[in-house]
C-alpha positions in Angstrom: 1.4 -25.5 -26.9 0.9 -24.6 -30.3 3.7 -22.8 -32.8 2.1 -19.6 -32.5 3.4 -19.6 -28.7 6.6 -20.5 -29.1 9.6 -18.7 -30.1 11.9 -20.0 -32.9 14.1 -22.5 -30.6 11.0 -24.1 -29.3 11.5 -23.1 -26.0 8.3 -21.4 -24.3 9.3 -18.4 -22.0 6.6 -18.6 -19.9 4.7 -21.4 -18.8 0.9 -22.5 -18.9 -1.8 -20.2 -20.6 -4.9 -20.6 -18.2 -5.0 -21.2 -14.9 -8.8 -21.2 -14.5 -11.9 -21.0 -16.3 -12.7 -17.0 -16.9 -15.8 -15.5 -15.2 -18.9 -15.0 -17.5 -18.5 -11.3 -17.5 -14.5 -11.1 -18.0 -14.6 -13.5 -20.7 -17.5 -11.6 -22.6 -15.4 -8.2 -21.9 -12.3 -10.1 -23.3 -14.1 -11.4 -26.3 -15.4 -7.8 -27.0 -12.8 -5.7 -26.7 -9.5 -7.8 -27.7 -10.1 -7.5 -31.3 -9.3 -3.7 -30.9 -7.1 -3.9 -28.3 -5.0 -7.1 -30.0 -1.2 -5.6 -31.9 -1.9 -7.8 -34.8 1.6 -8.6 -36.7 0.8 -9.0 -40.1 3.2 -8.7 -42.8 5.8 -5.8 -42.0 6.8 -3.7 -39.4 5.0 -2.8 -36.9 5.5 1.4 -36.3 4.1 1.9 -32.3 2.4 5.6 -33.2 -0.2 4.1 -35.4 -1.6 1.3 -33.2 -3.4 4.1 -30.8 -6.2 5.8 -31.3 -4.5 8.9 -29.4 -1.7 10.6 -30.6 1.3 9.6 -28.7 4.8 11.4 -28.4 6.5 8.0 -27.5 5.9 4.3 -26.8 6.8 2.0 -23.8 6.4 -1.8 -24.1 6.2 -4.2 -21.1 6.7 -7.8 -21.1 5.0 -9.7 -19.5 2.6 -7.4 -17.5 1.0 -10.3 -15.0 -2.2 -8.8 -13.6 -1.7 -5.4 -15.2 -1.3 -2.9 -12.2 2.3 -1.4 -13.2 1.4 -0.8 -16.8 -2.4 0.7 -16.0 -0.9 3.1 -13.0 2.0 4.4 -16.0 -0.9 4.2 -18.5 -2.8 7.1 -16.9 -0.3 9.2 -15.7 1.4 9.7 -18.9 -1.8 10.0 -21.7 0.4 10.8 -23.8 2.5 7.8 -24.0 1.8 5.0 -25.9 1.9 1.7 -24.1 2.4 -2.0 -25.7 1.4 -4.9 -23.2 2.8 -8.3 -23.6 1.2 -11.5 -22.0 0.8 -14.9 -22.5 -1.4 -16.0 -19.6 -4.7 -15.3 -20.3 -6.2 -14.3 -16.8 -3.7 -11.5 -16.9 -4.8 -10.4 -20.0 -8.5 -10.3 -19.2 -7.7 -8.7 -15.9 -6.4 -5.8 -17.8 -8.9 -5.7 -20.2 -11.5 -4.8 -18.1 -9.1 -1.9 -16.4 -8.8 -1.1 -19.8 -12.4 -0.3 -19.9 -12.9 1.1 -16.7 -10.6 3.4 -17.1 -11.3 4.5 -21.2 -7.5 4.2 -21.9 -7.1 5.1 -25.4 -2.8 4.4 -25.0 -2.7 0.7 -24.3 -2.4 -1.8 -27.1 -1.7 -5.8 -26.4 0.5 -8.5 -27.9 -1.1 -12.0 -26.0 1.8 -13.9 -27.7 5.3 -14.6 -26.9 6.5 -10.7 -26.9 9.9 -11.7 -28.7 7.9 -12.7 -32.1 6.4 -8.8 -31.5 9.9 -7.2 -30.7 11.0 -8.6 -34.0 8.6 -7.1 -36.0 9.5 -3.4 -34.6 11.4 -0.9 -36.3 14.9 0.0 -34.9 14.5 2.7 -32.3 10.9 2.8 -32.1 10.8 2.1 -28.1 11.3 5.1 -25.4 11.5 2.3 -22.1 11.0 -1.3 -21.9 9.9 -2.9 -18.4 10.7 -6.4 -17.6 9.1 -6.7 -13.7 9.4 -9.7 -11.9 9.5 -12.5 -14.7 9.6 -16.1 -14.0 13.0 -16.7 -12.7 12.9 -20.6 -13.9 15.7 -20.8 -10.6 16.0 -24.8 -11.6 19.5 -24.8 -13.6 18.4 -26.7 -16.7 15.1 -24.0 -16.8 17.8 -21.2 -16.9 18.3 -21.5 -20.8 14.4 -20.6 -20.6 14.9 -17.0 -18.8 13.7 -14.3 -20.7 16.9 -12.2 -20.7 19.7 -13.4 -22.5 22.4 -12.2 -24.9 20.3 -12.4 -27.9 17.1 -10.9 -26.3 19.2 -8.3 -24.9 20.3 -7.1 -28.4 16.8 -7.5 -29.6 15.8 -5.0 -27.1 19.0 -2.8 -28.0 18.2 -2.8 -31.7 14.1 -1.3 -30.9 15.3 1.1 -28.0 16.0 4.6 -29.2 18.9 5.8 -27.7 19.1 7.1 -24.3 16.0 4.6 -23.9 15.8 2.8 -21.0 15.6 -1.2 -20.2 13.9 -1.6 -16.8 14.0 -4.7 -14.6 12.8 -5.5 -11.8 13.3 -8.9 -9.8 12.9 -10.9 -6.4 15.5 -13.3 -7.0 19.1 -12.6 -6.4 20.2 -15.2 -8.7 18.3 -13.5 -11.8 19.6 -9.9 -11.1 23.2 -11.2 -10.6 22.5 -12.6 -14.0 21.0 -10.0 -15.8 23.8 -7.4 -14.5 26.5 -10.2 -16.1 24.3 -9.7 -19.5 24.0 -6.5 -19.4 27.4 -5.1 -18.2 28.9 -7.7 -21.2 26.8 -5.9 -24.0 28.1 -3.2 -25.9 24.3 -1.4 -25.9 23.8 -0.5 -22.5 25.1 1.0 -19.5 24.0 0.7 -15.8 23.2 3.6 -14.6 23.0 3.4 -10.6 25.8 5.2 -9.0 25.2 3.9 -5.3 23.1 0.7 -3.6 20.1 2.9 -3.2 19.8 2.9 -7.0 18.9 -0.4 -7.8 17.0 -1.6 -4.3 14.9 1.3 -4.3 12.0 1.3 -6.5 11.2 3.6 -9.2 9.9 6.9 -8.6 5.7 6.4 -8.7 6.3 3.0 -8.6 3.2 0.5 -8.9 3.9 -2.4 -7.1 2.7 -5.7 -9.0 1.1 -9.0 -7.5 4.5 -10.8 -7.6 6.3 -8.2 -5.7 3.9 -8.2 -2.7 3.9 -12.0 -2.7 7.9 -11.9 -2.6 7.3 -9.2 0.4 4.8 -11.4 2.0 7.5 -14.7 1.6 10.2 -12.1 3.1 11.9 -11.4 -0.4 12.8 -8.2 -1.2 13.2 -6.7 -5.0 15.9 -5.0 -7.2 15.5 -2.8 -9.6 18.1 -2.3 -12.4 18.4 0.3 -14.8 20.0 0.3 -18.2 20.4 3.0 -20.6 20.8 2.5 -24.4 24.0 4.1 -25.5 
């Protein structure tokens, strides 16, 4: 795995790139269109309002959006919301390409890189809501160092969220929630905000559900959902 998808400790946060050749047709679509779509990072800091060719009143980000079905459902009922997309693996990415297209979304921008190296290059309190659904729970306990949230990436996230922003995750695995709540509960930037059970196992209001959750429904798992406000 090259540099370029690696963050600075050398640890990859997600795993392989490809699973499978692409289809003539998506990989001519993702050729085509990724050069416009693509957040290119540059030299400075990267401000969300002028990556879209639509004026936007705010910007969301999502890491690691997996097939793309959450982030094209919030996509086009909020037009005037800017969206950033973060994904490694590249099916995903040319799966929402072409949704892209289909749809003539004018809101959604992508980062196909590890998202922290984007994050990073964001100004402070540039971010209305962050999504984190169902990552990769690495469950092993030497993979753990590997998880996507951790103190530092929480504080990255604090630093770009404006405040009252929100830090949504979602997750299948009990282990991974337990230790996201530890993080997050221990960080000065952010406060839970479910008052009661129903907060955090029912889903989002207009909620999309992705690939991985239906899987985890099919395999008997059932998700949480944990919100965090900047303060």
């Amino acid at each position: 795995m090259s540099d370029a998808r690696r963050h600075d400790d050398g640890r990859a946060f997600f795993g392989r790139r490809v699973s499978h050749k692409l289809r003539g047709g998506r990989e001519a679509t993702l050729a085509a269109l990724m050069p416009k779509l693509r957040v290119a990072l540059g030299d400075g800091a990267i401000e969300p309002s002028s990556l879209f060719d639509v004026g936007v009143k705010e910007a969301w980000l999502e890491i690691g959006f997996g097939g793309g079905e959450h982030l094209i459902a919030r996509a086009l009922e909020n037009p005037d919301v800017g969206f950033i997309g973060c994904e490694a693996y590249i099916d995903g990415v040319a799966r929402l390409v072409g949704e892209i297209e289909k749809n003539a979304l004018g809101n959604v921008r992508l980062y196909d890189a590890d998202a922290i190296r984007l994050i990073d290059r964001l100004p402070d309190a540039s971010i209305a809501r962050v999504y984190l659904l169902y990552p990769d729970p690495w469950p092993k306990r030497r993979q753990r160092k590997r998880r996507f949230v951790s103190d530092e990436r929480l504080a990255a996230l604090a630093r770009i969220l404006k405040p009252g922003g929100e830090f949504r995750f979602a997750t299948d695995i009990d282990d991974y929630a337990a230790w996201t709540l530890a993080r997050a509960l221990r960080s000065p930037d952010f406060e839970w905000v479910a008052e009661g059970s129903s907060d955090w196992l029912t889903p989002w209001p207009n909620w999309a559900s992705t690939r991985y959750e239906k899987k985890a429904l099919r395999e008997g798992r059932t998700g949480s959902y944990l919100t965090f406000r900047r303060v």
